[in-house]
C-alpha positions as CSV (number, residue, x, y, z in Angstrom):
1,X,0.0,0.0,0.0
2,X,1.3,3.4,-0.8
3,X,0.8,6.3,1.9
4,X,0.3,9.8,0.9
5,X,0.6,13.2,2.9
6,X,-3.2,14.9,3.1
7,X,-2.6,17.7,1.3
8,X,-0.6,20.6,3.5
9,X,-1.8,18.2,6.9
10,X,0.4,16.1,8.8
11,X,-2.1,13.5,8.3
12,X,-0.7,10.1,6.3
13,X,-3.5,8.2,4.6
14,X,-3.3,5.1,2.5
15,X,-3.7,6.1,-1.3
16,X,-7.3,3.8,-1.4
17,X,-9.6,4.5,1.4
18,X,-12.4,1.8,2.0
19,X,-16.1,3.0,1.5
20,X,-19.0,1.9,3.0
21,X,-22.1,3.1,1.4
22,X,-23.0,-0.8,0.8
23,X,-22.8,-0.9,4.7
24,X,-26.2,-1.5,6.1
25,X,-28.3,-1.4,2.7
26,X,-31.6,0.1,3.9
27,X,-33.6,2.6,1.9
28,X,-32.1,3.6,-1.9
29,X,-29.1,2.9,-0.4
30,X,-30.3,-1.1,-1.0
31,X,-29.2,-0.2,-4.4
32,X,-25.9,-0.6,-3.7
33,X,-25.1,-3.5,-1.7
34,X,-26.6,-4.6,1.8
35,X,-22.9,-5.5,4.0
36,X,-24.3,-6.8,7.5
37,X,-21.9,-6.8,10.2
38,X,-19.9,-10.2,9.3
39,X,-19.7,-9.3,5.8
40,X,-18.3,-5.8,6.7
41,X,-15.7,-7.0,9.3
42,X,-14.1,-9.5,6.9
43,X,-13.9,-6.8,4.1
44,X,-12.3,-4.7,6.8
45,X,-10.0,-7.2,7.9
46,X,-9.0,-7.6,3.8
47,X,-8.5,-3.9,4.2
48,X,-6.4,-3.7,7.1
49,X,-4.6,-6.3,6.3
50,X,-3.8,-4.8,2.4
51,X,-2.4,-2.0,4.4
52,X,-5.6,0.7,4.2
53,X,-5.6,2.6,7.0
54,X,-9.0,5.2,6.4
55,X,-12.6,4.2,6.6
56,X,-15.3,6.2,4.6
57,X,-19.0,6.6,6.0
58,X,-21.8,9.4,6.2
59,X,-24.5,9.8,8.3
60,X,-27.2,9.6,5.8
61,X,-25.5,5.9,4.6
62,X,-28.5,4.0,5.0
63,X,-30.0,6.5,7.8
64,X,-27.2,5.7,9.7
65,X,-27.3,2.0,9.7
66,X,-23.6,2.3,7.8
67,X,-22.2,4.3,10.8
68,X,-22.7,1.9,13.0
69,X,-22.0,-1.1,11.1
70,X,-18.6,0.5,10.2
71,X,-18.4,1.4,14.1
72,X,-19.0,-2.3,15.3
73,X,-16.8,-3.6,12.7
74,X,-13.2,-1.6,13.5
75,X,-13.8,-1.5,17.5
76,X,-11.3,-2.9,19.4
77,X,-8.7,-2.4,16.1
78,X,-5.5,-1.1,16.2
79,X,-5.3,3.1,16.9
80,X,-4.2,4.1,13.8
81,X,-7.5,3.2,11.9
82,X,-9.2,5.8,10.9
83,X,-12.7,7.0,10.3
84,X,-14.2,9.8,7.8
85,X,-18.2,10.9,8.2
86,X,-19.7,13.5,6.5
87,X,-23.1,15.6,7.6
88,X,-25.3,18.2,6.0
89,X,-28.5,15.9,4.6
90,X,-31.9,15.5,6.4
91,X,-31.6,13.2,9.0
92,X,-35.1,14.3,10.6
93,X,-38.5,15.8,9.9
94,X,-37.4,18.9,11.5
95,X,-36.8,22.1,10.5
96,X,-33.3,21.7,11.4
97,X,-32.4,18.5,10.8
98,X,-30.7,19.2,7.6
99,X,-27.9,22.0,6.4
100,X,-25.0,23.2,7.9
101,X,-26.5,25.3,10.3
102,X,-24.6,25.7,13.9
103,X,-27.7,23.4,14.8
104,X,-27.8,20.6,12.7
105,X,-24.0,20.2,12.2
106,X,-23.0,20.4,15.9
107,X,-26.0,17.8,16.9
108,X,-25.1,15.6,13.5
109,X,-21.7,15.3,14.9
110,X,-22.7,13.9,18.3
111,X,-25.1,11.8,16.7
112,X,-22.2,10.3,14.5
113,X,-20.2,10.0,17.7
114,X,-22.6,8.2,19.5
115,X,-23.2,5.2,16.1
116,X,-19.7,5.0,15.4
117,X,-18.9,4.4,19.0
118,X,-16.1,6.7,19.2
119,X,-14.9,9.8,20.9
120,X,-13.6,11.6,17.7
121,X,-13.9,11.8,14.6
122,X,-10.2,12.1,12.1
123,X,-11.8,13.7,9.2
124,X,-15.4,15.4,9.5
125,X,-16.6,16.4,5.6
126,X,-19.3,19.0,5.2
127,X,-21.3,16.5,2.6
128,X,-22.9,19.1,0.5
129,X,-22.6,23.1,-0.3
130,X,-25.8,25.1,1.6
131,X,-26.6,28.1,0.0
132,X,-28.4,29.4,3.3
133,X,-25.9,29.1,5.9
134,X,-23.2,31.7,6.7
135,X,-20.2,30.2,5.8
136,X,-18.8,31.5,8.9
137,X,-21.8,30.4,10.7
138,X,-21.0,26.6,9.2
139,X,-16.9,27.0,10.0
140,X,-16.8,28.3,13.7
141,X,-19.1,25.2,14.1
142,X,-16.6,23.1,12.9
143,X,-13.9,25.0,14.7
144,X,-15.8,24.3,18.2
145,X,-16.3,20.4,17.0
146,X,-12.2,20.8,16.7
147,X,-11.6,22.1,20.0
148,X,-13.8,20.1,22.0
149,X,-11.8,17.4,20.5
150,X,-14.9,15.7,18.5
151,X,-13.1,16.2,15.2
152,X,-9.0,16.4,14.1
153,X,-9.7,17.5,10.5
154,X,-12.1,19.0,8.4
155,X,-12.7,18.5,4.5
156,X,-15.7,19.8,2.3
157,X,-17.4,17.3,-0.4
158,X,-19.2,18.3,-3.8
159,X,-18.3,21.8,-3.8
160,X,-17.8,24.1,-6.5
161,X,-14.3,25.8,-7.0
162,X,-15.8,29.0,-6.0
163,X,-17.2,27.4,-3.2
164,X,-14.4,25.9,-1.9
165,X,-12.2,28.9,-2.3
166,X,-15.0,30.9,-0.6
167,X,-14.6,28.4,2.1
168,X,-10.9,28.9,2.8
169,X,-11.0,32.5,2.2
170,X,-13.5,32.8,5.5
171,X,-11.8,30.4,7.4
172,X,-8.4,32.4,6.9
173,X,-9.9,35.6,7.3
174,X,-11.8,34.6,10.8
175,X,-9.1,32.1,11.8
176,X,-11.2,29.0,12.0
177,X,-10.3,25.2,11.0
178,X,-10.0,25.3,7.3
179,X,-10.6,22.1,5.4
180,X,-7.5,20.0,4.9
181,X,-9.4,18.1,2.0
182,X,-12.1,17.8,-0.3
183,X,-13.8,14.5,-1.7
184,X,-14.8,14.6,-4.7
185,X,-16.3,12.4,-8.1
186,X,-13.5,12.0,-10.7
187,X,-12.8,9.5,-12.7
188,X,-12.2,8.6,-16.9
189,X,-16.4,8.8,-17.3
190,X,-16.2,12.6,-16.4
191,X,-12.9,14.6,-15.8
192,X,-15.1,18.1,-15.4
193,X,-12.6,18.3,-12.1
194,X,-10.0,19.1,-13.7
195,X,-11.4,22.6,-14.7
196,X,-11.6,24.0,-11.0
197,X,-11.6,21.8,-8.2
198,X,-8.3,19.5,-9.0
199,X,-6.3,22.4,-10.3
200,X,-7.4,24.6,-6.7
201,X,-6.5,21.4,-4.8
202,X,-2.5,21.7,-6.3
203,X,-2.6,25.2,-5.9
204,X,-4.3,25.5,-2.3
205,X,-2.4,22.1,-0.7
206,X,-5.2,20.4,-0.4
207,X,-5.9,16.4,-0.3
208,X,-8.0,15.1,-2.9
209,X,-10.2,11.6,-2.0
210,X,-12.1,10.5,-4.4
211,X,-15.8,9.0,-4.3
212,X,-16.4,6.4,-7.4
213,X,-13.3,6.0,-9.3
214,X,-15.5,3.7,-11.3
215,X,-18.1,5.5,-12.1
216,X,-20.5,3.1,-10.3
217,X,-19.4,0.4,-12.0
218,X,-19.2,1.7,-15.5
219,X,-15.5,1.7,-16.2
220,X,-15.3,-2.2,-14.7
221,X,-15.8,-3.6,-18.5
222,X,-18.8,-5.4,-18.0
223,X,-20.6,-2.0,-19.3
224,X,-19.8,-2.4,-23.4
225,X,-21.0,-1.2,-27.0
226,X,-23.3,-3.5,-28.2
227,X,-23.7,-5.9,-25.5
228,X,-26.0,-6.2,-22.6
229,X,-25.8,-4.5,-19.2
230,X,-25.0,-7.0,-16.3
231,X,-27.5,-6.3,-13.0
232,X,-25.8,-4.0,-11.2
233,X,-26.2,-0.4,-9.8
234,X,-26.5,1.4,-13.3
235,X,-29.9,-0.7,-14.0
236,X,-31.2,0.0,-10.6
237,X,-31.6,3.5,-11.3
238,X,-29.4,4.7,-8.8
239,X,-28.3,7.8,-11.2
240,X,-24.9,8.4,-9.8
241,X,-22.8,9.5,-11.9
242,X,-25.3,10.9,-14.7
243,X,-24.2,9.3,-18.5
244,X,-24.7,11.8,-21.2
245,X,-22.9,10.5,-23.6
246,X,-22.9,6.8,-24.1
247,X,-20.7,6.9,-27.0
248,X,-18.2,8.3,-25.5
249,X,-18.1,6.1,-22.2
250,X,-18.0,3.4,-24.7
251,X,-15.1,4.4,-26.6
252,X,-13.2,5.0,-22.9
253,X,-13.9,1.5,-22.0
254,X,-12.9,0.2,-25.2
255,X,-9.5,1.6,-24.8
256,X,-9.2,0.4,-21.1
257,X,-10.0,-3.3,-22.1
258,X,-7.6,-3.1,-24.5
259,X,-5.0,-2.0,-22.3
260,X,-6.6,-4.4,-19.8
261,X,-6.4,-7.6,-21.7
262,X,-2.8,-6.6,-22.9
263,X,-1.6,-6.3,-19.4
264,X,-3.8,-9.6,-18.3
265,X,-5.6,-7.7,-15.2
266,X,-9.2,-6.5,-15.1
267,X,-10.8,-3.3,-16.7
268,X,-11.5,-2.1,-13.3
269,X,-7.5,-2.0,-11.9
270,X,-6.6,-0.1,-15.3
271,X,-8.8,2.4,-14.5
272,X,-8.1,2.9,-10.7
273,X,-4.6,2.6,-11.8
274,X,-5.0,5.8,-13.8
275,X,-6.8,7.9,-11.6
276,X,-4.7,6.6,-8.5
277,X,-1.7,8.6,-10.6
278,X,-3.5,11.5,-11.1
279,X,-2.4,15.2,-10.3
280,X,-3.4,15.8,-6.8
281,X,-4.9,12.8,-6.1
282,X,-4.3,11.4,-2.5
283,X,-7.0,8.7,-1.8
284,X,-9.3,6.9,-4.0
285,X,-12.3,5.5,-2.0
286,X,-13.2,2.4,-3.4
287,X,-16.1,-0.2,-2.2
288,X,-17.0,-3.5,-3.0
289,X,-20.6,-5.6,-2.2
290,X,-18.2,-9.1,-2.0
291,X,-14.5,-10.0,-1.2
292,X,-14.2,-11.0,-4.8
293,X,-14.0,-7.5,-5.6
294,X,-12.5,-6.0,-3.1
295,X,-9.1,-8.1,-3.8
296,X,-9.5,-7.1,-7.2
297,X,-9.6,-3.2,-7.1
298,X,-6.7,-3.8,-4.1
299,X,-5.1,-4.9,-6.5
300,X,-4.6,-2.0,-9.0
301,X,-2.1,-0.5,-6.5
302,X,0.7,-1.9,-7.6
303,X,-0.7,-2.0,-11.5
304,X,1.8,1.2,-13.1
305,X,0.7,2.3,-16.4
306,X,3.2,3.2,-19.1
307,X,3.3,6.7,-20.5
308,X,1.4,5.1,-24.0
309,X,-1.4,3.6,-21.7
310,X,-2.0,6.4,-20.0
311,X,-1.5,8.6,-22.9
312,X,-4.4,6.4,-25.1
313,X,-6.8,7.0,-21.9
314,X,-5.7,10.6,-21.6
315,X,-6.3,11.1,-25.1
316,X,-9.8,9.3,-25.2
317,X,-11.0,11.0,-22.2
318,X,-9.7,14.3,-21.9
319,X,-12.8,17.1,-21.2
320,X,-13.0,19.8,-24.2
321,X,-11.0,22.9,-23.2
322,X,-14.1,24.9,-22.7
323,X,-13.4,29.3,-22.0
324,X,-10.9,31.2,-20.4
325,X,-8.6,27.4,-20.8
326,X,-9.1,27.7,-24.5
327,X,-8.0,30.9,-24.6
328,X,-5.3,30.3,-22.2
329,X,-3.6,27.3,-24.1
330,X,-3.5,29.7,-27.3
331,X,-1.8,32.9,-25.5
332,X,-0.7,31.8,-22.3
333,X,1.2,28.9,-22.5
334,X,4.6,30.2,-21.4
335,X,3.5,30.9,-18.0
336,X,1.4,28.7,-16.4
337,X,1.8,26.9,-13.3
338,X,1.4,23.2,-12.1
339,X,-2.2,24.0,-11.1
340,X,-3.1,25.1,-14.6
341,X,-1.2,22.0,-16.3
342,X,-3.8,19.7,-14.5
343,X,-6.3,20.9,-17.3
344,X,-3.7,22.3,-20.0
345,X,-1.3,20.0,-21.2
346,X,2.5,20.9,-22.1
């Protein structure tokens, strides 16, 4: 297992995180997989023993149901495991049971606590962007959370770049906990990322983990041109991630079975393998419904493309340069920085 700084943190986390949205597998969250404890702590101990050292979780996982799962499984483990929730979804009928509000986040927190069976929490992720909370409002929450010792770090998920720079520029500018992270959807199906939030991850210092390397399945191989679907969360109308072009997701897993079946290892590895070696990229956060596929996606660790693979899956996949990064290509080549070579190439 490789290990990989948290963006500017002193925080070492193992390059795939486990997820555990299949943990519990109540509500639309049956669509993706229904773990029950046993089945949970033997993918945990495959984890642990592959060298992961980060579990993934929310609160709204199954109303909770994942939370504790995930907290029965790891207790009584080894220290250095470590646990990321996330809060800002309705976990109530109430008016505030939802948001980022002082209120909700504060009470979500507590709540997580008291499932996961833990005193802390290592890395607390505001799950969604609210429009209607004060950002500083939202942060000096999270900054009490962090000095009552509930959280150690702070991360923001599904934000937009202006968003997230809006977010550090308050929590600089009032001195509160500023996120260390941000988790994010990326992957070879849709690469809009790399027009604001990888490129502001390089440039702020900020950890990347990202949330469906696969695109739910769609970059595994079993999803091809002319051929039909296997049962699986894209048939189940789960919706996440959205397919607008089906052409074009076809031609991307065209060229990864290619490189796939030249190499002798599955689709899936090929494509974690890619993203895993991605600009800014610190964690990908995988999951699995069996321990059939968890050992293969552990798997694509040690799977190192050559410049030509990645080059044919750069090539096949790379977002249109859409304004100013058009313009910028043509007239500002000569000076731009490591953050704006995510999206421009040399």
């Amino acid at each position: 297992m490789q290990y990989r700084q948290l963006g500017r943190s002193g925080l070492r986390i193992s390059a795939f995180t486990l997820g555990t949205m299949t943990f519990g597998g109540t509500g639309d969250f049956a669509k993706t997989g229904n773990t029950d404890l046993a089945g949970a702590k033997h993918l945990i101990d495959l984890c642990i023993d592959a060298g992961i050292n980060m579990f993934d979780t929310a609160d709204i996982y199954s109303t909770g149901a994942s939370e504790e799962i995930l907290g029965q499984a790891i207790k009584g483990r080894p220290d250095e495991i470590m646990v990321t929730t996330k809060a800002r979804f309705r976990m109530g009928s109430g008016q505030n049971d939802a948001g980022l509000s002082r209120y909700h986040l504060i009470a979500a927190c507590e709540a997580s606590l008291r499932r996961l069976g833990r005193d802390h929490i290592d890395l607390y992720y505001l799950h969604e962007w609210d429009g209607l909370t004060p950002l500083d409002e939202t942060l000096e929450a999270l900054d009490t959370l962090c000095r009552a010792g509930k959280i150690r770090y702070a991360g923001v998920s599904n934000f937009t770049g202006w968003q997230l720079m809006k977010t550090l520029s308050v929590a600089g500018r009032d001195r509160y906990i500023a996120p260390v992270s941000q988790q994010i959807y990326y992957s070879l199906q849709a690469r809009e990322a790399e027009y604001e939030l990888l490129p502001a991850a390089v440039d702020q210092g900020l950890g990347v983990q990202v949330w469906s390397p696969l695109a739910g399945g769609l970059l595994s191989g079993k999803y091809r041109r002319g051929k039909p679907s296997p049962n699986g969360r894209q048939l189940e109308n789960w919706g996440e991630p959205p397919v607008y072009d089906k052409e074009h997701l076809f031609d991307v897993v065209d060229v990864l079975v290619s490189i796939a079946e030249h190499r002798g290892v599955p689709a899936a590895d090929v494509a974690l393998a890619w993203t895993v070696a991605r600009p800014g990229i610190t964690s990908l956060v995988i999951g699995a419904r069996n321990e059939e596929q968890l050992k293969a996606n552990l798997k694509a660790i040690d799977l190192i493309l050559t410049p030509e693979e990645t080059k044919k899956l750069d090539d096949v996949s790379r977002p249109p340069l859409i304004y100013p990064y058009w313009h910028q290509a043509r007239n500002a080549s000569d000076r731009l920085s490591s953050a704006d070579r995510v999206l421009i190439p040399e």
